[in-house]
N, C-alpha and C positions, 0 to 999 in steps of 0.2 A: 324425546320425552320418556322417561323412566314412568309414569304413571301409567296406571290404565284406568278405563270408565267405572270398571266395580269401588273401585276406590274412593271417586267422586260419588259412587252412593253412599258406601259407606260415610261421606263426612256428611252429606247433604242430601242423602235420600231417594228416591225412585223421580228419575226426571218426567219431564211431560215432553209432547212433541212426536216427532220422529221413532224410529225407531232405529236399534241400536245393540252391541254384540260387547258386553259387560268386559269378554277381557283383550279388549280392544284399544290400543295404545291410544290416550290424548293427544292428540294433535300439540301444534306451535301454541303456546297462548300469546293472544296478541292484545292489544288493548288499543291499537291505533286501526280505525279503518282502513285508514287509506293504505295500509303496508298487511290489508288479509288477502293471504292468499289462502286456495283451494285445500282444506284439510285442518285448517285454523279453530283452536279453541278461544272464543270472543270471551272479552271479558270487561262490559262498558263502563266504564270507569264515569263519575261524578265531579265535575268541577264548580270554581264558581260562573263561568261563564262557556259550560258546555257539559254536556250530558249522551256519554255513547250511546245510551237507549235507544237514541232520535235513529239511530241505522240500525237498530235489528231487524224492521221490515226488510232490509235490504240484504241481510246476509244470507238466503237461499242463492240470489243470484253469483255470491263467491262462494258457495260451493261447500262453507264451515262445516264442520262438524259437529260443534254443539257451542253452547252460550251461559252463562248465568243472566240471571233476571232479578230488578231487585223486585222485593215483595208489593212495595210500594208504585211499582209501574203498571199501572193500568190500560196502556192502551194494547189493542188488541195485535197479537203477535201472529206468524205464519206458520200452518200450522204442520206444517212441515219439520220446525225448528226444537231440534232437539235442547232442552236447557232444563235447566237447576234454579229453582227459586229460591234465593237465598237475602239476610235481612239487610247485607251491606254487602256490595260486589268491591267494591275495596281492602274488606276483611277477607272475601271471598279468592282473590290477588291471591294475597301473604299467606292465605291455609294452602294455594294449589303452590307455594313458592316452598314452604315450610315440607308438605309432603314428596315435592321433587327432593328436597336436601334432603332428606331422611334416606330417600330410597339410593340416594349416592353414598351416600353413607364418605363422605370426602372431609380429611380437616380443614376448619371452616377457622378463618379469624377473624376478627371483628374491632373495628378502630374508630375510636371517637378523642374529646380532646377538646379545647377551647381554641389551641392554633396548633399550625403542624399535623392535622390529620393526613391531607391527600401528601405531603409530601413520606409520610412514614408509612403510608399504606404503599407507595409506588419503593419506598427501602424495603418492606417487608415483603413485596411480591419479588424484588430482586434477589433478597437473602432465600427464598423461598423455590428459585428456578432451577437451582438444581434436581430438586423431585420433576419435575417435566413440568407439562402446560402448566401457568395458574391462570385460572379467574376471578377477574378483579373489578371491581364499581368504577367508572371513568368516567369523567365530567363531571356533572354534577351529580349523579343518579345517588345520593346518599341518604333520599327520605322514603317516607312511604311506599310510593310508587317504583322510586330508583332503587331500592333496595331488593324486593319481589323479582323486579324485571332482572339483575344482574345474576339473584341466582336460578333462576329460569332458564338465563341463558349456559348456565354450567350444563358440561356432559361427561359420561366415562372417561373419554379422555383426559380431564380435567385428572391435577395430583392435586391441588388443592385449592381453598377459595378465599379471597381475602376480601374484606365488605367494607367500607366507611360508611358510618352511622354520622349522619348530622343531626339538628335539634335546633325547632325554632319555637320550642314547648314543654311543661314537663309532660313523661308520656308517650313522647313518642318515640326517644329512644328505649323504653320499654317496648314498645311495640314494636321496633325492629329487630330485637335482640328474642324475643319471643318466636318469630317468623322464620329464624336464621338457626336459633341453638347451636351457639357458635362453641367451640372446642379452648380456643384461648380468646381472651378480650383484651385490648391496649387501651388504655386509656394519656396521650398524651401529657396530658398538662388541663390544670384545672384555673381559667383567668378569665377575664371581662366581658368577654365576645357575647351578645344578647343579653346584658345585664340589664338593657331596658326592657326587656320580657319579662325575664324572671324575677330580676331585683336585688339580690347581693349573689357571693360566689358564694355563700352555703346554699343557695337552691341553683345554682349549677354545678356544685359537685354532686349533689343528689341526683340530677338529672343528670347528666353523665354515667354515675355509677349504675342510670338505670341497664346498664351495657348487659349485669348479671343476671337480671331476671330470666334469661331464656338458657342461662351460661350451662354448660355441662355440669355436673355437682360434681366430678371428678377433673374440672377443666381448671385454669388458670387466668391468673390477671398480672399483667406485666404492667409497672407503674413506674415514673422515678419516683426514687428516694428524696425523703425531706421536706415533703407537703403534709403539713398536718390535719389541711382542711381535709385533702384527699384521706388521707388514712381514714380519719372520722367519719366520712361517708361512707366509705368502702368499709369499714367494720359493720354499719351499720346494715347495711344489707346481703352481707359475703363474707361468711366463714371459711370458705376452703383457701386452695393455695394464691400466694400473693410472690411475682416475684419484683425484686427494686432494683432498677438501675442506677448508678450517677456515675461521672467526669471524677477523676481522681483529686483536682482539687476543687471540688465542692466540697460541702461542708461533711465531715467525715459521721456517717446515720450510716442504720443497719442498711445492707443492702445485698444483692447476690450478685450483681453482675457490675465490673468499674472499667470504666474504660481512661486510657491517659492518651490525650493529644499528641503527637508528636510529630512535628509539619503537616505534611498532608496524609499521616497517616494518625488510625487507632488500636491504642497498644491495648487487647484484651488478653489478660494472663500473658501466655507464651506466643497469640498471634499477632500479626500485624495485619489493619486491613484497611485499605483503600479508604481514602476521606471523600467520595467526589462531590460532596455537597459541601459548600463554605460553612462557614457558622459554630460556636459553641453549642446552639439549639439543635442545628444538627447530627453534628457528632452525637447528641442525647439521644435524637429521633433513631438512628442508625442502633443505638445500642439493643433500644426497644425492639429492634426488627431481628437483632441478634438471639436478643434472648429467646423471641419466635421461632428463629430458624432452629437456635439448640433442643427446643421442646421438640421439636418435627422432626430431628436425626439429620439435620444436614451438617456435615463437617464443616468448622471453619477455614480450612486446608482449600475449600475448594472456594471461598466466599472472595478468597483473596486478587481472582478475575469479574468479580461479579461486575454489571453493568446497571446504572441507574436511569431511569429518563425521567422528570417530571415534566406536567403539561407548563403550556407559556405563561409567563407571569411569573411564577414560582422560582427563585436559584438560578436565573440566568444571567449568566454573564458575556457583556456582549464590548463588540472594540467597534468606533465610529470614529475611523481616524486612530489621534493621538486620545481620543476620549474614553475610558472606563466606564463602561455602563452596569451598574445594579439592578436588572430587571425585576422588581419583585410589585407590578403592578396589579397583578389579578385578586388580592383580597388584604384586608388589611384588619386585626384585632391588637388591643394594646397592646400585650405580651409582643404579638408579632412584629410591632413597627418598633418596638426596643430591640430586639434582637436581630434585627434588620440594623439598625443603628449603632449595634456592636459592633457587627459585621463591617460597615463601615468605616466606624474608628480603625480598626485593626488592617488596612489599607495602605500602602505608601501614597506620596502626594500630597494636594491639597483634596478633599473632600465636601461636598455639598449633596444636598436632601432634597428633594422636589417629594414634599410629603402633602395629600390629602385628607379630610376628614375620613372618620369611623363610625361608621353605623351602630345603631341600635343600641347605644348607651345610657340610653333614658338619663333620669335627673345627674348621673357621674357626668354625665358627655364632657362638660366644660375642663371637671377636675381634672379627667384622664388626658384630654386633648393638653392641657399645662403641663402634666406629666412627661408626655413626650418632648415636649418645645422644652424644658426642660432639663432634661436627659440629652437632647442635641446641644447646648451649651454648654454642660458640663463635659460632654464629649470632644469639645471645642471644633466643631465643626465649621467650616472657611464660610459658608455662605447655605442659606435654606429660602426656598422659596414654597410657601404654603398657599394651598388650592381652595378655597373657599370664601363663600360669599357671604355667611353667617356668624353667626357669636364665636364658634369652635375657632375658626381662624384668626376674628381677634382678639380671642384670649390668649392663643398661641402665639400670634405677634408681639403682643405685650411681655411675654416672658422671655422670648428671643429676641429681644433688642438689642442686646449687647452683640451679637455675633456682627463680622465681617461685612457681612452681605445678608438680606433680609428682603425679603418683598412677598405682596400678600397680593394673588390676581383670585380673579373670580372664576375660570374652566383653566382645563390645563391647556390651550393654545396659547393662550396668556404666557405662560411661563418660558415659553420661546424665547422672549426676549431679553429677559434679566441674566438668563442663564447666556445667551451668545454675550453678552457683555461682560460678565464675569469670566467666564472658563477658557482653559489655555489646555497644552496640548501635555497629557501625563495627569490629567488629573482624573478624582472617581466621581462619577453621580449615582447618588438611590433615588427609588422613583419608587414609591408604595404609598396608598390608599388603599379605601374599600373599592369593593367593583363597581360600587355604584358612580363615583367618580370619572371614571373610564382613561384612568393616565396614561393609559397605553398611547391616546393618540396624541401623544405628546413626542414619541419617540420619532417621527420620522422628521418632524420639525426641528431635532435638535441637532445644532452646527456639529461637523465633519472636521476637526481641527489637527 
């Protein structure tokens, strides 16, 4: 930890407790009991169904070094225990998370987005490797709490940090972007993902764009080109620099940075660089990560080894047999499961969709799910089998009737069976829904042909 204790006064005043040696490095912060060890700065975090508090009497016995307290906890503490009475120990997180970044003084990006976040943060931490270590948010850790802890865990050695901001509210990518005062901000793509939150996509491009409130005023925002809703937002609260990606043949808008497909590679100006990610969506995402690495002085010369990994669910592509498998189980938003379906037309063989519902679409749900079902006929796709028991899926049956093969099951073990009757050996399947559907466990059920 780059902090010391005078510090913590400074933000939060003369602690009670213990006693204690002002320029004396803070400890680990930790916010999980069960993982403090001897030297740990506690820091009890608030839930709806649990409250760190309840172990403060216990932390003399591991040995911590000191604690925040919120103001409102009244039961009587040890009096041994060094702490900081402070009015939210959540806020209290993100200021000791805020104050390590400062003291690292490390370039910091920050990536948010409607789909394609974690996979453009795992391109931009690749495009990114040549500076040395980066640290980067993994799993889910992309809100409140996951945000603090991932840059907590940065150190000297870190060259730089890359952060995904998510958002199940407005606000609170404000408050991650605040916490972070990130250097550059990405913002993906601005499209439907929690629109039964917020309610249209002008108040998720506002919330998104909350990326700039913490931004450097000297920093940057990498966008693609040709979204007008984004622009509109992004004017609205971010005057400094803006820069635009697109695909050479997208619709030709100002832009600074254009990348052209060609097989498995992307033509940027004079380089060529590795495609390893399928998709039109991602060759966009990769460019984003480009224009990153050009802010941060990494030669494209050297981009052209680079190596990507996303976590499971995301871009895998898997052989079962003679079977082509489209792994894109772990999350699903409209934008996503279209270009996911791109991805698939553009496939040899025959082709079929094992698609699930999408969360959190409030009164669109119905619209957006037709939308898809859809876009998979027009795609002419050989055969789709849809995962749900509700309205979404028979309204998506109803506009996929015309295809080849069709069936509507209620969990995905169901869809075992339709699929071993239909598929032959050389053909592709996608497999995407939201997580909440779990279609992963669909995959080991599916015939070996």
């Amino acid at each position: 930890m780059t902090l010391t204790l005078r510090q913590l006064m400074d933000a939060w005043g003369v602690p009670q407790g213990g006693s204690f040696e002002s320029e004396a490095l803070v400890g680990r912060v930790c916010t999980d009991s069960r993982k403090l060890q001897p030297g740990d700065f506690f820091v009890p975090l608030v839930g709806e169904r649990f409250d760190g508090h309840q172990f403060l009497a216990q932390l003399p016995e591991h040995k911590v070094q000191g604690a925040v307290v919120s103001r409102s906890w009244t039961e009587p503490l040890p009096s041994s225990l060094l702490h900081w009475r402070v009015d939210d120990t959540l806020l209290a997180y993100q200021q000791l998370a805020l104050l390590h970044r400062r003291a690292l003084g490390k370039p910091l990006v920050a990536v948010t987005g409607s789909a394609g976040k974690t996979t453009t943060r795992e391109l931009i931490r690749a495009t990114l490797a040549p500076l040395g270590a980066i640290q980067a948010s993994e799993g889910n850790n992309n809100n409140d709490v996951g945000v603090p802890l991932t840059v907590l865990g940065a150190t000297e050695a870190d060259a730089a940090l890359v952060i995904e901001m998510g958002m199940r509210g407005p606000g609170e990518i404000e408050r991650l972007s605040r916490c972070t005062e990130p250097d550059l901000a990405v913002i993906t793509n601005i499209g439907t993902a929690h629109i039964g939150r917020l309610g249209s996509r002008e108040a998720i491009a506002a919330a998104k764009c909350e990326i700039t409130a913490g931004l450097h005023p000297q920093g940057t925002v990498v966008i693609p080109a040709g979204d007008p809703l984004l622009e509109s937002a992004l004017s609205a609260v971010w005057s400094g620099r803006v820069l635009r990606v697109r695909l050479a043949d997208d619709p030709e808008v100002e832009s600074d940075l254009v990348g052209d497909i060609n097989g498995d590679q992307l033509l940027i100006d004079a380089d060529r660089l590795p495609l390893q990610l399928e998709g039109r969506h991602n060759a966009r995402n990769l460019l984003l990560a480009v224009a990153v690495a050009d802010q941060l002085g990494v030669s494209r010369r050297v981009l052209q080894g680079m190596q990507v990994t996303v976590p499971g669910g995301r871009n895998r592509r898997l052989q079962q047999g003679g079977l082509t498998l489209l792994d894109e189980t772990y999350n699903a938003s409209p934008e996503a499961v279209l270009a996911a379906l791109e991805l698939l037309a553009a496939q040899p063989g025959r082709r079929f969709a094992v698609l699930g519902t999408m969360l959190e679409l409030g009164d669109r749900s119905l619209e957006l799910h037709q939308e898809v079902a859809a876009r998979a006929v027009q795609l002419g796709l050989d055969g789709l089998v849809l995962v749900d028991g509700g309205a979404e899926g028979k309204a998506m049956a109803e506009v996929a009737a015309s295809l080849p093969h069709l069936q509507l099951v209620s969990n995905p073990e169901d869809a075992a069976a339709p699929l071993a009757a239909w598929l032959n050996s050389g053909d592709v399947l996608l497999l995407k829904a939201s997580r909440g559907v779990a279609l992963e466990q669909l995959i080991p059920l599916l015939p070996r042909l």
